[in-house]
TORDO-451967 format. One record per residue: y, x negated, z negated of N, C-alpha, C in turn. Coordinates in steps of 0.05 Angstrom, whole numbers, padded with zeros to 5 digits, always signed. Layout:
// TORDO-451967
YXZYXZYXZ ...
END
This chain:
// TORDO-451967
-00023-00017+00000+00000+00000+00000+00025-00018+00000 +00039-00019+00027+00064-00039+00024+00092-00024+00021 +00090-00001+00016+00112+00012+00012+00127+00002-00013 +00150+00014-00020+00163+00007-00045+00161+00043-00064 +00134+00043-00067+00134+00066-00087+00150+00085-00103 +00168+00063-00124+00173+00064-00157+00186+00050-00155 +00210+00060-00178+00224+00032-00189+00224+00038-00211 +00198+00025-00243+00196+00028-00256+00220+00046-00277 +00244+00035-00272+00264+00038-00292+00274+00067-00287 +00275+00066-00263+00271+00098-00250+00261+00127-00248 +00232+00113-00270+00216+00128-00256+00206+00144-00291 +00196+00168-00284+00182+00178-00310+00148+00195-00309 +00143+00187-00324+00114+00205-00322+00119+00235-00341 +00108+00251-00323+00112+00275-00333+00087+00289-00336 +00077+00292-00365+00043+00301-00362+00040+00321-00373 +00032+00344-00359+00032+00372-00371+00011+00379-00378 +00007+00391-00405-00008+00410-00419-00034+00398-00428 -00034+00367-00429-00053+00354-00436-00061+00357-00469 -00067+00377-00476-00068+00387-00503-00088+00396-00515 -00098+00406-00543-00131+00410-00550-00143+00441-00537 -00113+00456-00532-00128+00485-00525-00142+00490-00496 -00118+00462-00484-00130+00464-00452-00151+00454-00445 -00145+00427-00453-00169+00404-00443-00195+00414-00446 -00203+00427-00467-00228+00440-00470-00237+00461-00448 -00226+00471-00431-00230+00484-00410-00243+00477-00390 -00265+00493-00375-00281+00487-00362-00254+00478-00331 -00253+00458-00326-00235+00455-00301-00257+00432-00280 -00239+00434-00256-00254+00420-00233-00230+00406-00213 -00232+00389-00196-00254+00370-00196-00257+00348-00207 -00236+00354-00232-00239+00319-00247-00240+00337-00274 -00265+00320-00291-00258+00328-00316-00242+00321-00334 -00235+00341-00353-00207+00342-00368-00207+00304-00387 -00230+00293-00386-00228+00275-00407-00215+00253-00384 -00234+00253-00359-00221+00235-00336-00191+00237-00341 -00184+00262-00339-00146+00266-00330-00136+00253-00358 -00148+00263-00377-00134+00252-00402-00135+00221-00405 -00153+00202-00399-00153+00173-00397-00142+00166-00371 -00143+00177-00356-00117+00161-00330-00089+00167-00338 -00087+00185-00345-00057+00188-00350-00053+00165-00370 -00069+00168-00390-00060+00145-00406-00062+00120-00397 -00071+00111-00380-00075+00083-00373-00044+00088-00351 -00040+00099-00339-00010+00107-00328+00021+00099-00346 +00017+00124-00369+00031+00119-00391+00030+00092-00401 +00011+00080-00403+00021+00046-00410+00034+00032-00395 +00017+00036-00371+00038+00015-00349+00064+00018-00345 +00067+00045-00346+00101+00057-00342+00113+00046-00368 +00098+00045-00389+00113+00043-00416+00131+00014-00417 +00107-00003-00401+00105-00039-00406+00118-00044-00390 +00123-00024-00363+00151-00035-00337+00178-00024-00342 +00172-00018-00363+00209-00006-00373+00210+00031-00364 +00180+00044-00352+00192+00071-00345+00197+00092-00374 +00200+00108-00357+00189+00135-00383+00175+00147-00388 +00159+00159-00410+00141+00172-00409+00149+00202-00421 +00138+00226-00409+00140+00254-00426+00118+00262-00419 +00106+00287-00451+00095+00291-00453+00097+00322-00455 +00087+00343-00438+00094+00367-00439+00076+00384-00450 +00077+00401-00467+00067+00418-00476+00072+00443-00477 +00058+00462-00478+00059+00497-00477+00047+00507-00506 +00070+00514-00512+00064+00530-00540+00079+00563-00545 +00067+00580-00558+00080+00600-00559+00071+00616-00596 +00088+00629-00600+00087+00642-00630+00067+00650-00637 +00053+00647-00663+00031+00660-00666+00026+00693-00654 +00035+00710-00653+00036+00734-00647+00037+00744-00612 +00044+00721-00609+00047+00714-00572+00063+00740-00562 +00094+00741-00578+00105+00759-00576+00134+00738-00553 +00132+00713-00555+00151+00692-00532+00138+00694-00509 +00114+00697-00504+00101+00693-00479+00106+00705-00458 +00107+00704-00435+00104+00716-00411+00092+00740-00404 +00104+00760-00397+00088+00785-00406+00097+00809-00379 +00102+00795-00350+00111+00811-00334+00086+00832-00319 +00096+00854-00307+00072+00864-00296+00061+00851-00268 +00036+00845-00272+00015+00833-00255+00001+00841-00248 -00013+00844-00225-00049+00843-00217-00067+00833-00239 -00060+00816-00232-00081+00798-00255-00074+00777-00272 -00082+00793-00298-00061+00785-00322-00080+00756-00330 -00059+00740-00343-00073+00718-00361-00084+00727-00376 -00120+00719-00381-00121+00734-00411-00112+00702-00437 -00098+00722-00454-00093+00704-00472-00112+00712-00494 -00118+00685-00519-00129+00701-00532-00128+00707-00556 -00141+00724-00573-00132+00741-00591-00120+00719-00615 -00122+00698-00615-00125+00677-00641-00128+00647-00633 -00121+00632-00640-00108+00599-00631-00124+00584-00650 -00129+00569-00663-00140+00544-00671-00107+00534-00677 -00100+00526-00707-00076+00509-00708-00075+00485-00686 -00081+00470-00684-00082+00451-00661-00084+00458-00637 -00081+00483-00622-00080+00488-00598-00059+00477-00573 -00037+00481-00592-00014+00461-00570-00018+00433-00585 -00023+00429-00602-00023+00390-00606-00031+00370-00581 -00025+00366-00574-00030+00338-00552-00055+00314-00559 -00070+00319-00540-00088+00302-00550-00092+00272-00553 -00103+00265-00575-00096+00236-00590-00105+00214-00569 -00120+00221-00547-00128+00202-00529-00105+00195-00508 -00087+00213-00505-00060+00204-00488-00046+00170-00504 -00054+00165-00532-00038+00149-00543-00013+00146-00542 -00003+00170-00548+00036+00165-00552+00046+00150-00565 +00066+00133-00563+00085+00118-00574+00110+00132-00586 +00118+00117-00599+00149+00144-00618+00162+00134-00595 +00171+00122-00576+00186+00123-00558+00185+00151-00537 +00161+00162-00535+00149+00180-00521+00161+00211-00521 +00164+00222-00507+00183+00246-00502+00162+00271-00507 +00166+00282-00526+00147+00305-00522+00167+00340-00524 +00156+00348-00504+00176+00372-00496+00156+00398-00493 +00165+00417-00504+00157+00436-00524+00164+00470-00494 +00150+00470-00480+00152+00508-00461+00134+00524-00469 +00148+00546-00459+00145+00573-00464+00129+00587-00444 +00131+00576-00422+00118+00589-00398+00103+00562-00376 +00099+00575-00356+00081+00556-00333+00097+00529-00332 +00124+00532-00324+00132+00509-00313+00150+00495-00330 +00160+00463-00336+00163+00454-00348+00196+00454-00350 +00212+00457-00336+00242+00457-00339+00258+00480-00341 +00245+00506-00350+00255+00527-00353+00259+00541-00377 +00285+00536-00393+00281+00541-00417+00286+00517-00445 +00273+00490-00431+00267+00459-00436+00294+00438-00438 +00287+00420-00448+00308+00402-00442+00305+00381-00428 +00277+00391-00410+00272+00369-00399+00293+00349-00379 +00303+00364-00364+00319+00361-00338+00349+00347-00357 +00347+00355-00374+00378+00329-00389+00367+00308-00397 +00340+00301-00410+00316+00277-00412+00324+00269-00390 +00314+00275-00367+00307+00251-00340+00329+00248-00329 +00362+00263-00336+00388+00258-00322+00400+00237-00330 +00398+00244-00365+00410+00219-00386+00390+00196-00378 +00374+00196-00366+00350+00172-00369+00351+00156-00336 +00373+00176-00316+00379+00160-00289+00351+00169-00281 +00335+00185-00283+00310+00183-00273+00301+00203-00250 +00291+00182-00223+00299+00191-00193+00268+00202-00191 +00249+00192-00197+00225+00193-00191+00203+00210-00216 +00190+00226-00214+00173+00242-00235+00144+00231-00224 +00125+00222-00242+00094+00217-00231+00085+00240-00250 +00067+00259-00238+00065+00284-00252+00029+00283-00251 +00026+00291-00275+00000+00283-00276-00014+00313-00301 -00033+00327-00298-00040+00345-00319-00058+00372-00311 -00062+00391-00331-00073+00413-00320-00058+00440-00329 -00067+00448-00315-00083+00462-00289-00061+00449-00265 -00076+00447-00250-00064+00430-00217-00045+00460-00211 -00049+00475-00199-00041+00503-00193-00024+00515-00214 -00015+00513-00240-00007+00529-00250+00015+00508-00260 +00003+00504-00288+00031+00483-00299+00042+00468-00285 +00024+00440-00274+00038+00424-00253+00043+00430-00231 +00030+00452-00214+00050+00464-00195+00077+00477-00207 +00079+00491-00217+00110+00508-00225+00132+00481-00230 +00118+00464-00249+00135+00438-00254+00148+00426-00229 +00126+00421-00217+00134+00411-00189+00150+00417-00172 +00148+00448-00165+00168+00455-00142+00188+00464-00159 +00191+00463-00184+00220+00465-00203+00230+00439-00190 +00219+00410-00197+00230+00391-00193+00237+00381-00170 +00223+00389-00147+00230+00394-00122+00262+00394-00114 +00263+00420-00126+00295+00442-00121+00306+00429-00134 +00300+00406-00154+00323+00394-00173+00324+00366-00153 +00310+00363-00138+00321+00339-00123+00304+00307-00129 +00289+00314-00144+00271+00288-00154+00248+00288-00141 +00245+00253-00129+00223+00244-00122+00196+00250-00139 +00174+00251-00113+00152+00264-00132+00117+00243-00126 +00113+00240-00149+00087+00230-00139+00063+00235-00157 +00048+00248-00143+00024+00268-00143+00000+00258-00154 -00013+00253-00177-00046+00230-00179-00065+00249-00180 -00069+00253-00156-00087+00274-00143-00118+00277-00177 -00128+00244-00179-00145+00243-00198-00135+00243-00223 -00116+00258-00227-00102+00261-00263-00089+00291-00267 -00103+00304-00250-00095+00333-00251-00119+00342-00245 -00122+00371-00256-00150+00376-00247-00138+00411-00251 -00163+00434-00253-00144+00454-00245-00182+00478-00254 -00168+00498-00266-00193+00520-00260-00202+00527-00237 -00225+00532-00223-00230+00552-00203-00222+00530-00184 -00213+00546-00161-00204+00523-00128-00179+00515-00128 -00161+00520-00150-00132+00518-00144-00131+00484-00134 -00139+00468-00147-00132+00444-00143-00128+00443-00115 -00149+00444-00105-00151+00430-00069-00133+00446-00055 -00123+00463-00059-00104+00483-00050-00074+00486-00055 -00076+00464-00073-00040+00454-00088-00049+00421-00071 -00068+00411-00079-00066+00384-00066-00066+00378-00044 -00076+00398-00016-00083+00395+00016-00054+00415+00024 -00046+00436+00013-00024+00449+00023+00000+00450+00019 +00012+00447-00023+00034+00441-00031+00043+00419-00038 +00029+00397-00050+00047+00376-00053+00052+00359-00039 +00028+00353-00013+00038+00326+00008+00067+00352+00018 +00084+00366+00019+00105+00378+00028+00128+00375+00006 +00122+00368-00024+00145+00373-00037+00141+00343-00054 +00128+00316-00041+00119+00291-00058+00105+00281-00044 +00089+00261-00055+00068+00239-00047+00043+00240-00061 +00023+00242-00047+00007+00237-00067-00010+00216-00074 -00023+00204-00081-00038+00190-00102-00063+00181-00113 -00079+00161-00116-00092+00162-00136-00090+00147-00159 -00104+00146-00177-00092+00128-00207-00087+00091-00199 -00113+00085-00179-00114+00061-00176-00089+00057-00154 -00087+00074-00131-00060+00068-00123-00043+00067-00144 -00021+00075-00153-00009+00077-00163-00007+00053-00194 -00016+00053-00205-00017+00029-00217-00014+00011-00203 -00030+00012-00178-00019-00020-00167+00002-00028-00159 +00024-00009-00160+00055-00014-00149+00071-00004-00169 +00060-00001-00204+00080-00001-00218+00081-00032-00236 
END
């Protein structure tokens, strides 16, 4: 890859919903533990070349009276009762207190968030977006960040997704709104 990728100082990792309630979910075609150790091997390198790292999470009130609640076809089922640790982030990401952890309400990550003043105050041109569900969180994140004007790059193997969504966010939406990726690319040009 001779392109000029990244410019570390530039650049931020943005990893959605890598957390205890999700990761346990049956997803495909990478399993959740894969996505959770590449990202982190990501998050270091970005850490050690000067980038940024955030960490996104989805949480909502016990009573799931914040949540998303428009009329649908087909509703999320949510469910009746959470495990305290449901939004906690899982300990295998290895966060640093330097580490950004940002707290939504719904699918996508800059609505509501403070994310988008993080990566402005931080000069940051480039997002490496990495998490699950491929189709849901990190899609909505994505084409938010799109419309906001930030470079995008895709680790096809650090996202993974329920059902078919993945191959269907990865072959149709993101080579159009980013680049995409795999872990070993990408490391090699940060």
């Amino acid at each position: 890859m001779s392109e000029r990728l990244l410019d570390p100082k530039t650049t931020s990792l943005v990893s959605i919903d890598l957390q205890h309630g999700i990761v346990g979910l049956p997803v495909g075609p990478h399993a959740a533990p894969d996505v959770v150790q590449r990202t982190a091997q990501i998050a270091e390198k970005l850490r050690a070349a000067g980038g940024t790292v955030i960490f996104v999470r989805v949480a909502n009130l016990p009573d799931g009276s914040d949540a998303l609640a428009p009329c649908v076809d087909i509703k999320v089922k949510a469910p009746t009762s959470r495990p305290a640790d449901w939004s906690e982030l899982v300990p295998a990401l290895n966060r640093e207190p330097n580490d950004i952890v940002i707290t939504k309400r719904q699918w996508g990550a800059f609505y509501g968030t403070d994310l988008d003043l993080h990566l402005r105050r931080r000069r940051i041109q480039t997002l490496i977006v990495t998490g699950i569900a491929t189709n849901i969180g990190v899609e909505s994140t994505a084409r938010d960040a799109y419309e906001r004007g930030f470079d995008q790059i895709f680790v096809e193997d650090a996202m993974s997704a329920l059902g078919d969504g993945h191959a269907y966010a990865v072959a149709n939406i993101f080579p159009r709104i980013g680049r995409l990726r795999t872990t070993a690319e990408l490391l090699a040009v940060i």
